[in-house]
Structures are given as structure tokens and as C-alpha cells.
C-alpha positions in Angstrom: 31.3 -5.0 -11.3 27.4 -6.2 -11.5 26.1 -6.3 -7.8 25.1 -10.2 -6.3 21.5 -10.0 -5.2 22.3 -10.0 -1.6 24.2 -6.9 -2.4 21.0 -5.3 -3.9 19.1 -6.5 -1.0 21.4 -4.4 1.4 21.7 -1.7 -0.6 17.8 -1.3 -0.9 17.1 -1.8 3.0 19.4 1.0 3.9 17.8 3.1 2.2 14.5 2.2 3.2 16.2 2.4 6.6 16.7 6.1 6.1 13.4 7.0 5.2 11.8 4.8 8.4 14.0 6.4 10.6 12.7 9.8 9.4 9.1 8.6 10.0 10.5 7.7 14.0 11.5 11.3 13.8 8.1 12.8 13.0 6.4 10.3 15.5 8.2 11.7 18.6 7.7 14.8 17.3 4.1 14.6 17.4 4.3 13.2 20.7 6.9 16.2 21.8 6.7 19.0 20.2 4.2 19.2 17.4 1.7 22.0 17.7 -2.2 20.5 17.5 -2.7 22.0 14.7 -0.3 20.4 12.3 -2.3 16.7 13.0 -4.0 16.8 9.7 -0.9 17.5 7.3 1.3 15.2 9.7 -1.7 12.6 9.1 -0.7 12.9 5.4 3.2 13.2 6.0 2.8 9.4 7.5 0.5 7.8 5.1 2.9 8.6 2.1 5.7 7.7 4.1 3.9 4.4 4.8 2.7 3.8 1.0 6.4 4.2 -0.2 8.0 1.9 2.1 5.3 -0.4 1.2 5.9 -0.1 -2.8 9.9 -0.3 -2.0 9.5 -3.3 -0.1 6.8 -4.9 -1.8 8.3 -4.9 -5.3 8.7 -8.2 -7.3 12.0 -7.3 -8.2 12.7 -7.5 -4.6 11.0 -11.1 -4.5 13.7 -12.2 -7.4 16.4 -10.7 -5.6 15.4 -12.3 -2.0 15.0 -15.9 -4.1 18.7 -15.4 -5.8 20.3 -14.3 -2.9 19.1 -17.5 -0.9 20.8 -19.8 -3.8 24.3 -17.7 -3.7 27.0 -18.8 -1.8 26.6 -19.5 1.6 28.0 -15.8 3.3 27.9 -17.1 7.4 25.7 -16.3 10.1 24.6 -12.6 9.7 23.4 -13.3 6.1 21.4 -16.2 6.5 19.6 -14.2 9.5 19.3 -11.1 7.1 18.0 -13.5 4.4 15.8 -14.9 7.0 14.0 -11.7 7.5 13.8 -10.5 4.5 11.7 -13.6 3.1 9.6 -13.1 6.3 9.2 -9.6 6.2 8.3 -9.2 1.7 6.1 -12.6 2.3 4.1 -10.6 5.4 4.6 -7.1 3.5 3.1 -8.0 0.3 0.2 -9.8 1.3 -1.1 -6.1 2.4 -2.5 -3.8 -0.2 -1.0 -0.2 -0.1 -4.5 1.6 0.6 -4.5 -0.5 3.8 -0.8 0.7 5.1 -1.9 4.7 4.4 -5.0 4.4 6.0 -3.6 2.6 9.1 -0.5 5.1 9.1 -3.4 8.0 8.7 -5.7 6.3 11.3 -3.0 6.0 14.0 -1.8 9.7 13.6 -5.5 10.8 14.5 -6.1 8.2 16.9 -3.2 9.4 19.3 -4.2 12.9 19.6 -7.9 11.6 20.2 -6.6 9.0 22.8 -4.5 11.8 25.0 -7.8 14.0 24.8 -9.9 11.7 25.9 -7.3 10.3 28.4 -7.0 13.8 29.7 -11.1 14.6 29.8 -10.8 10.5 31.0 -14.0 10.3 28.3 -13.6 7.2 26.8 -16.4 8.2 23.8 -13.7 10.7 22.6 -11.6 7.8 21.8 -14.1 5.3 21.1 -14.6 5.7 17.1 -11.0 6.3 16.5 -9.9 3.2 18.1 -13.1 1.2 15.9 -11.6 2.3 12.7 -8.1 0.9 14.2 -9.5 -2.5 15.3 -11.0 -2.6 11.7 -7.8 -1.9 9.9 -5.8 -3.9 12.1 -8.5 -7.0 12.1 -7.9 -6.8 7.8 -4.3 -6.6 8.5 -4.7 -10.2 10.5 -6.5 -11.2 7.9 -4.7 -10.8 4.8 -1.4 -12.1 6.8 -3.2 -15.1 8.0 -3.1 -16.9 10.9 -3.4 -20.1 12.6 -6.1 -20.0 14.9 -7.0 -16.6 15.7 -6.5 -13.0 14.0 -4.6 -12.4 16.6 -1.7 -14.5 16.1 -1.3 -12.8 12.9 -0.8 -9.4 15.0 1.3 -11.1 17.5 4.1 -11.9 14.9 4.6 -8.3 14.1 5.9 -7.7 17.7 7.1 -11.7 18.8 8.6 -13.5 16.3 7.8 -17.4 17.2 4.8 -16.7 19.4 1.3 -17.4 19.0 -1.9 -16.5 21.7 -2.0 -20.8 21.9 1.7 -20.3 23.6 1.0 -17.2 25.5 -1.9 -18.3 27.1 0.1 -21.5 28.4 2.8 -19.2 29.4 0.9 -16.1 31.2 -1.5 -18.6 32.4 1.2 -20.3 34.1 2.4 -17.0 35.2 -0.6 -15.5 36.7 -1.5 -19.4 38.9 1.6 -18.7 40.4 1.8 -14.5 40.5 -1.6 -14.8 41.9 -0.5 -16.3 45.6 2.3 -14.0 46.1 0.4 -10.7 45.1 -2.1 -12.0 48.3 0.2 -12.2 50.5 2.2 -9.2 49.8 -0.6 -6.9 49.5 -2.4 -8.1 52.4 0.8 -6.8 54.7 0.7 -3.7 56.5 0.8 -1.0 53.9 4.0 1.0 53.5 4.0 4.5 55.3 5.0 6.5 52.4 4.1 9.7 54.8 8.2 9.5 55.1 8.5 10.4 51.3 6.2 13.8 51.2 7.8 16.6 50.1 7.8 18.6 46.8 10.4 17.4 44.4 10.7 20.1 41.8 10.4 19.4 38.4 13.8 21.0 37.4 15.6 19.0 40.3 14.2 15.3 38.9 15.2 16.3 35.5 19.0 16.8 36.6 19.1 13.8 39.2 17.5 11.7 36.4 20.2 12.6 34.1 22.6 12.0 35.9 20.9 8.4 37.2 20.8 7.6 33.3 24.2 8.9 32.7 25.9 6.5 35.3 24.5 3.3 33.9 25.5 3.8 30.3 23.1 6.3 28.7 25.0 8.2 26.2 23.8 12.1 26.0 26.1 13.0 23.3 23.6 10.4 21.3 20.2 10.9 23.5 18.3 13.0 25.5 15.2 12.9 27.6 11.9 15.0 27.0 8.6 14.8 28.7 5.6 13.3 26.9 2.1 12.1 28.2 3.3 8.6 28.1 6.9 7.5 28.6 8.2 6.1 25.2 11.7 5.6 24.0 12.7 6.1 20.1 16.0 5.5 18.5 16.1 7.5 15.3 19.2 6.4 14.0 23.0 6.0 15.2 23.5 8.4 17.8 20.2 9.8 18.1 18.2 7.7 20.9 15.1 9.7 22.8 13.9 9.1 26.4 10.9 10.5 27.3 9.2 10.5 31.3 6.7 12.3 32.7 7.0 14.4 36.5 5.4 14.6 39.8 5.8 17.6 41.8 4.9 14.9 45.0 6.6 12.0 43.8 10.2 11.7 42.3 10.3 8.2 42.1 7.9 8.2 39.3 9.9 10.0 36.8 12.7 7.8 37.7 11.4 4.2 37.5 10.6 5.8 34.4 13.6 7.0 33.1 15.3 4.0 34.3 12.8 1.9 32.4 13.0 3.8 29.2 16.7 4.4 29.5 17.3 0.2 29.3 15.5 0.6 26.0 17.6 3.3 25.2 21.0 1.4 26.0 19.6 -1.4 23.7 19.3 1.0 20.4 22.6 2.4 21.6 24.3 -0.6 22.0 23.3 -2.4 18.5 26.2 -2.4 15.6 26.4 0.9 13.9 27.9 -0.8 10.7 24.5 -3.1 10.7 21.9 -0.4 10.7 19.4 -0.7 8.1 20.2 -4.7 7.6 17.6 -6.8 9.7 20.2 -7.9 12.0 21.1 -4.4 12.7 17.7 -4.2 14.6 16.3 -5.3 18.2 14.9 -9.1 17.9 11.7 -8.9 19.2 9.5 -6.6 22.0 10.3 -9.3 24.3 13.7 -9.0 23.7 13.6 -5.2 24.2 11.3 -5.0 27.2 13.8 -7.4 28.8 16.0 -5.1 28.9 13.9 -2.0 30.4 12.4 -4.2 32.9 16.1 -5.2 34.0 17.3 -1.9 34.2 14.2 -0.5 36.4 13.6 -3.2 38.5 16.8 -5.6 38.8 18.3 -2.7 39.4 16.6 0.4 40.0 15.2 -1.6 42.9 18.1 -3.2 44.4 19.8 -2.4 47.7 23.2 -1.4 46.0 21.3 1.1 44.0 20.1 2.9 46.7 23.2 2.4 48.9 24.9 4.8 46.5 22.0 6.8 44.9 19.9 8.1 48.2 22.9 10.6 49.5 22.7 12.2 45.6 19.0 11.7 46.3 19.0 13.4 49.1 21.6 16.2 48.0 18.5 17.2 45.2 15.8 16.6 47.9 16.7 17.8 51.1 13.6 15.9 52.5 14.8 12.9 52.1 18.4 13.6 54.5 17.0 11.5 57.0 15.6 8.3 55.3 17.4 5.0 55.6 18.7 2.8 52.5 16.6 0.1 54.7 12.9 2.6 54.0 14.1 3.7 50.9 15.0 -0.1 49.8 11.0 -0.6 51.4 9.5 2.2 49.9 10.6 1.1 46.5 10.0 -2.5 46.8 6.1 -2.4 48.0 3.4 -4.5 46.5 0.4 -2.1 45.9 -2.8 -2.8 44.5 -3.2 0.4 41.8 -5.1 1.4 39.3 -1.8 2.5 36.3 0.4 0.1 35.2 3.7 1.8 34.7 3.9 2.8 38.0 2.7 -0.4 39.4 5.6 -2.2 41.4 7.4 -5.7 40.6 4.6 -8.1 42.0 1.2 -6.9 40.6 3.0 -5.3 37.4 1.7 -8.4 35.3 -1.5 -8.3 36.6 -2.1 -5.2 34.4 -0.3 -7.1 31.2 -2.8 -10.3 31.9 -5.8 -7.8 31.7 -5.0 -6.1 28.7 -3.8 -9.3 26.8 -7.6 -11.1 27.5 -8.8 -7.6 26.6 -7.4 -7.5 23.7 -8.3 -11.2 22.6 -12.0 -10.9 23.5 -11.9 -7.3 20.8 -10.5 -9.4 17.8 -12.5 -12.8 18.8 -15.3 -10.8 18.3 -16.9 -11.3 21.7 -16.0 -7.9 23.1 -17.7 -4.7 21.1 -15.6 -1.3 21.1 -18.4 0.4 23.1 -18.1 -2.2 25.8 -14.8 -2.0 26.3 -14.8 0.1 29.5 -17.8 -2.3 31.3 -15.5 -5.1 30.2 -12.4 -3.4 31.7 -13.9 -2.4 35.0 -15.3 -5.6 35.6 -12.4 -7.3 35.1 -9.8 -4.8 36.6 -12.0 -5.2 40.4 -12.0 -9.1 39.7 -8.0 -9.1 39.4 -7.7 -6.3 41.6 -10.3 -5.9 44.1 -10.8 -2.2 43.2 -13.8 -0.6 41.4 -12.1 1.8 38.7 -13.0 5.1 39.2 -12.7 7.1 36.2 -11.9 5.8 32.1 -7.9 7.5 32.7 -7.4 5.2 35.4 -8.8 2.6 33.5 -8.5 1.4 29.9 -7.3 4.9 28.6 -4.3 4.8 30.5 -1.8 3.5 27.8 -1.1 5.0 24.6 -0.4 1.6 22.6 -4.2 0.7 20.8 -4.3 4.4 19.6 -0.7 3.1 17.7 -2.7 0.5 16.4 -0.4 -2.0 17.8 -2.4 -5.2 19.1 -0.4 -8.1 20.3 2.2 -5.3 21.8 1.2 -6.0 25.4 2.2 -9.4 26.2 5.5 -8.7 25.3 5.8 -6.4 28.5 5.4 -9.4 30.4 7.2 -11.8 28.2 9.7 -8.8 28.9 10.1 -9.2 32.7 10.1 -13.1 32.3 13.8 -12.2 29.8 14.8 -9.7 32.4 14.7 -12.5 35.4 16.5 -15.1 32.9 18.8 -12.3 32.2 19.6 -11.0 35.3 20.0 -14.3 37.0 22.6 -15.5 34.0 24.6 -12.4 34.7 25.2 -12.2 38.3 26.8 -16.2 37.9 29.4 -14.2 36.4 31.2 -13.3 39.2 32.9 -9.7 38.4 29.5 -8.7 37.4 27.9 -9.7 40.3 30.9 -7.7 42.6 30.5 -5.0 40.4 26.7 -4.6 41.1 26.6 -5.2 44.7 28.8 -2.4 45.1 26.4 -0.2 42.3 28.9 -0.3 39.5 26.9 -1.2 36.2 29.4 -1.0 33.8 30.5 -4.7 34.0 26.4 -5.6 33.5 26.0 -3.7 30.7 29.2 -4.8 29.0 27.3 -8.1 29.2 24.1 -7.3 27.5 26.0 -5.4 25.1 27.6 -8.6 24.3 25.4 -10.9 24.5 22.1 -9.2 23.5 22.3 -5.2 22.2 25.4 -6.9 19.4 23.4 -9.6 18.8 20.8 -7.6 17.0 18.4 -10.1 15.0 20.6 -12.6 14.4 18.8 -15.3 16.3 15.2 -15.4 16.9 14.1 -14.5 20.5 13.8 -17.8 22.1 17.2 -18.9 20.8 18.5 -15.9 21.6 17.8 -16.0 25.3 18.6 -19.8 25.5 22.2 -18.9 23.8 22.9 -16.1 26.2 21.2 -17.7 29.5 21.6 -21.6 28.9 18.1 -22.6 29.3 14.6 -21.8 28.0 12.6 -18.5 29.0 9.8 -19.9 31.6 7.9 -18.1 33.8 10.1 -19.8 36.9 12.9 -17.6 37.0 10.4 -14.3 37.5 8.7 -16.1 40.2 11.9 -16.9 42.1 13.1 -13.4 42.0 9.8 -11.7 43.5 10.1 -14.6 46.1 13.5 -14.0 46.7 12.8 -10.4 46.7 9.4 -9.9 48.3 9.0 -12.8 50.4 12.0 -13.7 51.9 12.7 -16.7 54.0 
């Protein structure tokens, strides 16, 4: 029997699946495992990857097949959001010449292994040319999508489906007039004493209490496992095959945590979406703001709560003897302080978007034209000890500290904060249900992640991000419900 359209349509995206997944594959690898000197051929192993996705996606049969399929017979829900996608994703995909995807796969390849050796020399002229030819690439990838106003709403689709820098300025502006009062007043307290916490915390010893930490809230090892990388990243390659990666402190446990915590909530996301739907649009996370909601939740709505520690400082302490003596009150303190710092993942709850804000006008001023590559660092410092009060020391602590523009992803960052503003929506929505709310308080998380498994993680892409969270929560994503959980959290009545 002669396939419909929509049948060629699935048959062709998971295939395509296959191959992208195997590209995920070789990404962590290089982050992982890769020796240094298999960049160049790996540089070549991505760009052909990239130019045959590109030619599978981009052919006109593929058009034909998208334009039938959307006068067949109406199939429900999940097909019109496949079809949905599909018509985005060929209109966006063809509209990009091939020689542009291989030399932007090529590009980012050599622009991570120049970023994490500058990073590590904390030279940002190592960097510097890499990350010109990316803004260059990326600025012609704006370009030939179009946009609205700016280049960079074109990059801001890629990552936010919906969103535009018009919206996100009203949003994170609206954000940062209120964040702004309560990261005074919480960082002008009496700093925590975190003399209580010194100790050496070896490296082996995090690695098994971090396990088991990720274990307990859902993290399936039979399909994951964690490694250590420069910067913390989760990757799922494909049904049961979900990587974590953290990096260690020999003086501070608590770093590797947050951060397994943090990349385990992505984790439980890729785990949690329908097996059966993998390769089919709907099959994948919605959005970054979608999926950051759900690291942010994990690390923080949790990670940082009372019941948390009530049952995770004895097993703590059973791996870190030095810690036999410390209260769940410090412990609940010490993890819950609002610290002016200079690196954004281990920044705590309150000034965490601080970092997002600086980066995002960062990042606007680079692809309005305003801001040149070489002044990047001038323009960073400056505006890091007006937000901050701090002079940045050195380019690590400073604007090499993440990995994401040696990806070549621009538009990425806001999401991290569109991220915690879905975490608070999130959060609050699920504790109104009453067994999930007994459940955490006495630090059982089963009953919470059976409800983002249902009503986010199954979802896939089904429904755009801001329908998505108004469907699961009952109300819009704002910036309110964040700042009434670091109130209620770190300014207590």
C-alpha cells in the first residue's frame, strides 16, 4: 500500500533522527573523551553530518510532502503539532544555504577547544577570532531566516519558539526592577560563615554521594551516567542513553551537586519523553525554556529545600565525616545564601539572573552592532561591577566562563532565566496538589516527578511553550511567581 505523505514525513524524520543523535554522540565525546588531537578530523566528521541533514531536510520533495500532508485527513492532536513543526522547521531550514551549515558545524568544533584554552590560560585573545568567525556565521544565519526587528530575534527562535528580544526585554526587565531590591537586601546581611563547611571532600566520595542523590529523584543509570567535563552539560543521545556531566571540588562538595542536581532535571526530561515519539517533533523537548524549567526546579526547588536536607545531610555526612556536626538549620543556610560572585552556575537563587541579564544585553549589543568582538571583555567588566559591585579580576571569571558562544548558540541565555521563571510556575502548581506536596515535605520526589512526567516530559512538543505552561499551571509564565518564591524563601516575614 502507497504510503500518505504524513507517513513519508515520519518515516524520513526518524531517520534523520538517527543520524542527529549520532552527531550528540560525537559532541560529548569531544567534550569527554576525545583526545586533542582528533579536533581537525572531528571538525570534518560534523560539517558532513551537518550538510546531510541539511540536504535531507531541505529537499523539495519534502516541501510537497509537508503541503499534502497538511490537506489529508485531520489525524488529532500529535499530528497537527508534528505538521506544525515540520512547516516551521523546512521553511527556517531551507532559507540556509548548505556551505553555511558545514562551516558553522566546522566553526563551532574549533571554537570549543579554543574557548576551554583560553578559559583555562583565562586569555580571552585565544578565543577572540574563533568566536568573530561564529558571530559572522551566526549574524548570516539571522539574516537569511529573517527577522522582525533585530538579527537577533531570528537566533532567539531556534532556542524559544514564540519569543522575540521586544518580549524579553519587557519580561527580564520586569524581572531585574524587582530582583534588583531583594539582591540588596540579601547581600548586604551578614555574610554566611562557611568556615563550618571546610574540609576535603574527595573526589571519589562526591561522585558516589552524587549518584546516589540523582538516583533517588528519578535518574535512571541503566539509561545514563555522569562524567566530568569543563562545563556541566547534559545530552540525551537517544532512548536510554541520557549523559550528565559535573565538574569537582576537592574544598567544596556542594558544587558538584547543585550541579548534578541541575543537570540531572534535564536528564529526567529526555528520560521522561515517549520512546514511541522519538524522531517525530513531538517526540522532543518544547523549547530551552521548557527544559531549563525543569533543571532549575530540580536544583533549587528542591536541592535547596529544608526536606532535602532533612534527609540528605546524615548520608552527607556518612561520606564527609566533617560535616557530623552541622545542623539541617546551617546546612539549610549555607545553601540558601545570597552571594555576590563572579560564575554563574554556582551563583545562588537570588543573584542567579543577574548573570542571565548581563549576558542577554551582551549578547544584543554583539549582533546590534554596537559592541566589537575585541571589546567584549571592557564591555563585560564594566558592566559585571555595575550589576555586581565587583571589579572582574581575570577573563575565566569573566566572559570566558560559559561554554555556550563557542557552540555558536546566541539567544541560548535568556532561556536560563525564562527557565527559573517555568520552574517557580511549576513548582508552585504542583505543591497545590496535595499528595505531592506531603510527599516532598517529607523528601519523597517520586510523586513530583510523576507530575512533570505527565504534564511536561509526555508532553514533548505538542504545544508551544507558553501554552504549555498555561495548560499545566493555569495561568501565564510572569516573572511574579519567581519573585514570590525568593521572598518567601529569602526574606521571610
Amino acid at each position: 500500500m502507497k504510503k500518505s505523505a504524513y507517513e513519508e514525513l515520519e518515516e524520513l524524520c526518524r531517520e534523520v533522527q538517527l543520524v542527529t543523535d549520532a552527531q550528540a554522540l560525537l559532541s560529548w565525546d569531544q567534550e569527554v573523551l576525545m583526545p586533542k588531537n582528533g579536533l581537525e578530523y572531528r571538525g570534518r566528521q560534523m560539517a558532513w553530518f551537518s550538510g546531510w541533514l541539511h540536504e535531507k531536510m531541505t529537499n523539495p520533495q519534502v516541501g510537497d510532502w509537508i503541503e499534502a500532508a497538511e490537506s489529508e485527513a485531520d489525524r488529532g492532536e500529535d499530528a497537527k503539532a508534528n505538521l506544525r513543526e515540520w512547516r516551521h522547521g523546512f521553511e527556517r531550514e531551507t532559507k540556509l544555504p548548505k556551505r553555511l551549515v558545514e562551516e558553522l558545524a566546522l566553526a563551532q568544533v574549533h571554537a570549543k577547544a579554543a574557548w576551554a584554552e583560553a578559559r583555562e590560560k583565562s586569555e580571552f585573545p585565544v578565543f577572540a577570532p574563533l568566536l568573530e568567525n561564529l558571530v559572522d556565521l551566526c549574524r548570516e544565519q539571522a539574516e537569511c531566516w529573517g527577522y522582525s526587528e533585530t538579527p537577533y530575534d531570528g537566533l532567539l527562535d531556534k532556542f524559544e519558539r514564540g519569543s522575540s528580544t521586544a518580549a524579553l526585554n519587557r519580561t527580564l526587565g520586569a524581572l531585574r526592577e524587582s530582583l534588583v531590591p531583594i539582591v540588596e537586601e540579601t547581600t548586604s546581611r551578614e555574610p554566611f560563615d562557611r568556615s563550618v563547611l571546610e574540609g576535603r571532600y574527595a573526589i571519589e566520595k562526591q561522585e558516589a554521594f552524587n549518584r546516589e542523590v540523582a538516583e533517588s529523584i528519578g535518574f535512571d543509570f541503566d539509561a545514563g551516567r555522569i562524567d566530568t567535563a569543563v562545563h556541566p552539560f547534559c545530552s540525551g543521545m537517544g532512548p536510554g542513553d541520557t549523559r550528565l556531566t559535573t565538574r569537582y571540588d576537592e574544598n567544596d562538595f556542594l558544587s558538584s551537586l547543585f550541579g548534578v542536581l541541575h543537570e540531572a532535571g534535564h536528564g529526567l526530561y529526555e528520560q521522561g519523553l515517549k520512546v514511541e515519539n522519538r524522531g517525530l517533533p513531538i517526540g522532543n523537548a518544547v523549547s530551552l525554556g521548557i527544559h531549563e524549567s525543569q533543571s532549575r526546579l530540580w536544583e533549587n526547588h528542591v536541592g535547596r529545600s529544608r526536606s532535602f536536607w532533612e534527609k540528605w545531610l546524615p548520608v552527607a555526612a556518612s561520606y564527609f565525616p566533617n560535616l557530623s556536626g552541622i545542623s539541617v538549620d546551617t546546612m539549610f543556610e549555607a545553601v540558601n545564601q545570597a552571594n555576590l560572585s563572579y560564575i554563574r552556575v554556582e551563583s545562588d537563587e537570588v543573584t542567579y539572573d543577574l548573570h542571565v541579564l548581563l549576558r542577554f544585553e551582551i549578547e544584543k549589543m554583539i549582533f546590534s552592532g554596537e559592541l566589537a568582538i575585541k571589546d567584549i571583555p571592557e564591555a563585560w567588566n564594566e558592566r559585571f561591577e555595575s550589576y555586581f559591585g565587583m571589579p572582574v579580576d581575570r577573563d575565566a571569571n569573566g566572559c570566558l566562563q560559559d561554554i555556550h558562544w563557542s557552540l555558536g548558540i546566541f539567544g541560548y541565555f535568556p532561556t536560563y532565566s525564562l527557565g527559573n521563571i517555568n520552574a517557580a510556575h511549576l513548582a508552585a502548581a504542583a505543591k497545590k496538589d496535595l499528595p505531592v506536596k506531603a510527599a516532598m515535605d517529607r523528601g519523597d520526589y517520586a510523586p513530583l516527578l510523576g507530575w512533570m512526567r505527565e504534564k511536561i516530559h509526555q508532553r514533548g512538543s505538542v504545544l508551544l511553550p507558553n501554552d504549555l505552561i498555561r495548560e499545566a499551571t493555569g495561568e501565564d509564565a510572569s516573572p511574579a511567581a519567581l519573585v514570590t518564591h525568593l521572598r518567601e524563601r529569602y526574606l521571610p516575614v
